[in-house]
N, C-alpha and C positions, 0 to 999 in steps of 0.2 A: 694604360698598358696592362694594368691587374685587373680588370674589367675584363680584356679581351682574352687575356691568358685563361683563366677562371670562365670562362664560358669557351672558349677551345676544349679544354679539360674535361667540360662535364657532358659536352658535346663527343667527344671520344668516349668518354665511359659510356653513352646513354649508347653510341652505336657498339660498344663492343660487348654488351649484355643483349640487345637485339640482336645481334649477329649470333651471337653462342647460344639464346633459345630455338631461335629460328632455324641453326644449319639442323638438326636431329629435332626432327620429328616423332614423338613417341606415341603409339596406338596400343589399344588394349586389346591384348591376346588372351584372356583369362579372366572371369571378374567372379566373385561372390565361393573364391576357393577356399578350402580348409588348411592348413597350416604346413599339414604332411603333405596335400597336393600342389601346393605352391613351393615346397622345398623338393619335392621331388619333381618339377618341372622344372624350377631353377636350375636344379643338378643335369639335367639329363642337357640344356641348351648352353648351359656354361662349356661341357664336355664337349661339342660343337664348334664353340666358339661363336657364341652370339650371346652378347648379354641384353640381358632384362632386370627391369627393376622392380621392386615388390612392394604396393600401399596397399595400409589399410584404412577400410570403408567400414560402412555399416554393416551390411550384411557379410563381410565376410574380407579376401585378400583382392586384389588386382594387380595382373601381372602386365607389364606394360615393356612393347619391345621398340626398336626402331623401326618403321614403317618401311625402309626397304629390305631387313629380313623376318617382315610378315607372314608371307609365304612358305619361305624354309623353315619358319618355328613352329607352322600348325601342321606342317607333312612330318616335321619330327613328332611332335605327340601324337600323330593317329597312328603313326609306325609303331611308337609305344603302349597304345592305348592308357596316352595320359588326356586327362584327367581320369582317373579309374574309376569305375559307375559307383554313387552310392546306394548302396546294401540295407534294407531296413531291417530290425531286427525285430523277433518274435512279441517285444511288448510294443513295438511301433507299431505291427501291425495287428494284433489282437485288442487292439485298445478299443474300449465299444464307447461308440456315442449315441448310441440307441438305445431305450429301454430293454429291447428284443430282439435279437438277432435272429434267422433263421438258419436252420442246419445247413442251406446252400453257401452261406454267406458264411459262417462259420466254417466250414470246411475248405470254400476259399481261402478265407485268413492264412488256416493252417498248411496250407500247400502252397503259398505265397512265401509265408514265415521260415518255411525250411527250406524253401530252396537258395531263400536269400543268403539264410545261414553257412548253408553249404559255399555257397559263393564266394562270401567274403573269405572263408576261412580258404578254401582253393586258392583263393585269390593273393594269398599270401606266400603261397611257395615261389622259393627263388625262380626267376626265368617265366614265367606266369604272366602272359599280356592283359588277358579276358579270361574269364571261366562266367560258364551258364549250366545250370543243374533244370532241370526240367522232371516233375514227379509225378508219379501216378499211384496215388492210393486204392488199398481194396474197397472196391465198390461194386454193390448187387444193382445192374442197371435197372430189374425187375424182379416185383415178388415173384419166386417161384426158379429165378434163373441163376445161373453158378456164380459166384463171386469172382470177378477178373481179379488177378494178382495182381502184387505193386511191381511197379514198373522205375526206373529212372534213365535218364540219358546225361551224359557229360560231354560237355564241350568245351574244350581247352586250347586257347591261342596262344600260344608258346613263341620264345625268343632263344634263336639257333644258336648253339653254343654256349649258352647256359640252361638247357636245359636236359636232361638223363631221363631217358625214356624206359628205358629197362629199368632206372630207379624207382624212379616215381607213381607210374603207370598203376604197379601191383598197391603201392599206399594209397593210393587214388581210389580204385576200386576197395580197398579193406575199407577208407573210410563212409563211403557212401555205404557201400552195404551194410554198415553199423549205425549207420544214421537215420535209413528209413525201415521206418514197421514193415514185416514181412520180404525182407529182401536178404536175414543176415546166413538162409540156408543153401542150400547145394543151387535147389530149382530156381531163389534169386535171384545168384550170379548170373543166371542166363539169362535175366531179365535187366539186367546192368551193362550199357554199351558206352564206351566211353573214346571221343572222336577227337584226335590230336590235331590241329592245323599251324602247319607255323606261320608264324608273322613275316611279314613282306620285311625282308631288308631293307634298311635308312639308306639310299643312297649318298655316295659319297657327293658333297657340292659342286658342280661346275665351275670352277676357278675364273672369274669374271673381272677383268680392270678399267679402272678410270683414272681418266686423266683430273688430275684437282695440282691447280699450277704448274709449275715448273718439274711433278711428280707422277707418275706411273705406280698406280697403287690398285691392292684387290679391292674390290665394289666395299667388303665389310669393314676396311679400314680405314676407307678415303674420309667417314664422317671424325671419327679419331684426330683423323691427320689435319682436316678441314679446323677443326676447334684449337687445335695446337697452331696452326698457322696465325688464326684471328686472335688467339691470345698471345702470342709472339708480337704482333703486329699493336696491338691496341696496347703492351705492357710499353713496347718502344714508344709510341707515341706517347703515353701518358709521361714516361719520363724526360722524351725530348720536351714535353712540356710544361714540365717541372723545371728541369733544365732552364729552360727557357726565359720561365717565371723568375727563377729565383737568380740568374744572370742578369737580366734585366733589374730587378730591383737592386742588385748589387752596384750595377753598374750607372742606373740613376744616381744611389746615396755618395757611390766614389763621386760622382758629376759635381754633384750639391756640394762636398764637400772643397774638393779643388778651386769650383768657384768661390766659395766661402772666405779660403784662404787664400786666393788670389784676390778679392776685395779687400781683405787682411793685408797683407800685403801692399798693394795700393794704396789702400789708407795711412798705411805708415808710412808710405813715401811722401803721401800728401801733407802730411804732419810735419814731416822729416822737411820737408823742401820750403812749407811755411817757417818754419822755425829758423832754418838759413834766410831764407832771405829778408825775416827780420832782423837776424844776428847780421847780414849785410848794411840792412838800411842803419842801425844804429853804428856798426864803426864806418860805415859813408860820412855820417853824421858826426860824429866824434872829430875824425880827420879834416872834415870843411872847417869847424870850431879851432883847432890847432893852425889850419893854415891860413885865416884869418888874425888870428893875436899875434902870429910872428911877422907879417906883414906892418901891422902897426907898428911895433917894436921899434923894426928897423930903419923906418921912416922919422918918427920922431928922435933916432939918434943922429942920424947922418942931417939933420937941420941943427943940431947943436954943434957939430963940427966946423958946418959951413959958416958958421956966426964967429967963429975965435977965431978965422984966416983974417 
């Protein structure tokens, strides 16, 4: 009977750990993230209401969601433009591994270098989806011919309602024109165009239900409700188990014991009833012995009687 209980038992557990991996399925939305874009992605789905959970790896964080709000977690971050591009900066990209660089390649770097610069720092005003900086430095296309001025363009993906365009706009423009050579006078400004787009609204989720038992629940809860059902069910069982177990073995040891003492029992009556009826057989015996000797007795008197008549 503890054989059986004890493998019921571990039989239930082993299904109610396969059950509770198996109902959620987790998929990686995110892999090889930095700290800040895995807290900032966290945040922005939590707000939702979809969790995700956050490991780390070698190369970097992995964001892992449940595989049926797959979909609604990466239409969230392109609405956000999360993960945000990373920006190299001017010693990442000036770094030479060549003995000799040429003035092409060098002046590449350097128009590479600042616009990333500009970017990331754009990239940090509040309400700021995307920003891209695009430069054009002074350059004689040919000996002999005018110098084109420097040029820049801004483009900025913005999030509606948090972001102040009569604010921001005129800092936007002071900054870049302080940032690139030959742009910070009158005829630079002209040459500075800066292009606002807003970002597509998150749509609101479709409200979607599923039936998981005896219960009418939305699509994003039914896994919640599903794990809460199968741990309800597998805790009872474990304990009807228990239960079980330890009724059982209770209820053998009372068994054992009652018989015990009902052979106890027994035995003393069998003791009990030897003992009379040896105490029978000797006053049996006593009593034959007495009613013998008075028979004698009284035989040998009544022939001394009969002798004096």
């Amino acid at each position: 009977m503890f054989n059986l209980t004890r493998k019921l038992a571990c039989l239930l557990v082993t299904l109610f750990l396969s059950l509770l991996v198996g109902c959620v399925t987790q998929v990686n939305l995110q892999t090889g993230l930095a700290d800040a874009d895995a807290n900032e992605i966290l945040t922005l789905l939590k707000r939702h209401g979809i969790s995700a959970t956050k490991t780390r790896a070698k190369d970097g964080l992995i964001l892992s969601v449940p595989e049926g709000q797959l979909a609604r977690a990466a239409e969230l971050m392109q609405a956000a433009g999360l993960p945000k591009a990373r920006h190299s900066t001017l010693g990442q990209v000036f770094k030479k591994e060549g003995m000799i660089s040429t003035p092409l390649e060098e002046r590449a770097r350097y128009l590479h270098g600042l616009s990333q610069e500009l970017e990331y720092t754009l990239s940090q005003i509040d309400g700021v989806v995307m920003a891209r900086v695009h430069v054009v430095l002074p350059e004689r296309v040919a000996p002999g011919e005018p110098i084109q001025p420097s040029s820049a363009s801004v483009f900025l993906k913005y999030e509606e309602g948090a972001f102040n365009e009569d604010l921001i706009v005129p800092r936007v423009k002071r900054l870049v024109l302080t940032s690139i050579p030959g742009l910070a006078d009158e005829a630079g400004a002209r040459k500075l165009s800066v292009v606002l787009i807003p970002a597509e609204a998150i749509p609101a989720p479709p409200v979607e239900w599923q039936q998981v038992g005896p219960f009418m629940v939305e699509v994003n809860s039914a896994d919640e409700l599903r794990i809460a059902i199968y741990v309800v069910l597998s805790v009872g069982g474990l304990l009807a188990c228990t239960s079980l177990y330890f009724g059982s073995h209770y209820f053998i040891s009372w068994k054992k014991m009652r018989v015990a003492k009902l052979a106890e029992k027994e035995l003393a009556l069998h003791e009990e009833l030897k003992k009379k009826i040896k105490q029978d057989e000797k006053d049996n015996g006593r009593s034959a012995k007495r009613s013998g000797g008075g028979s004698q007795t009284q035989t040998e008197g009544g022939g001394a009687v009969f002798g004096a008549a």
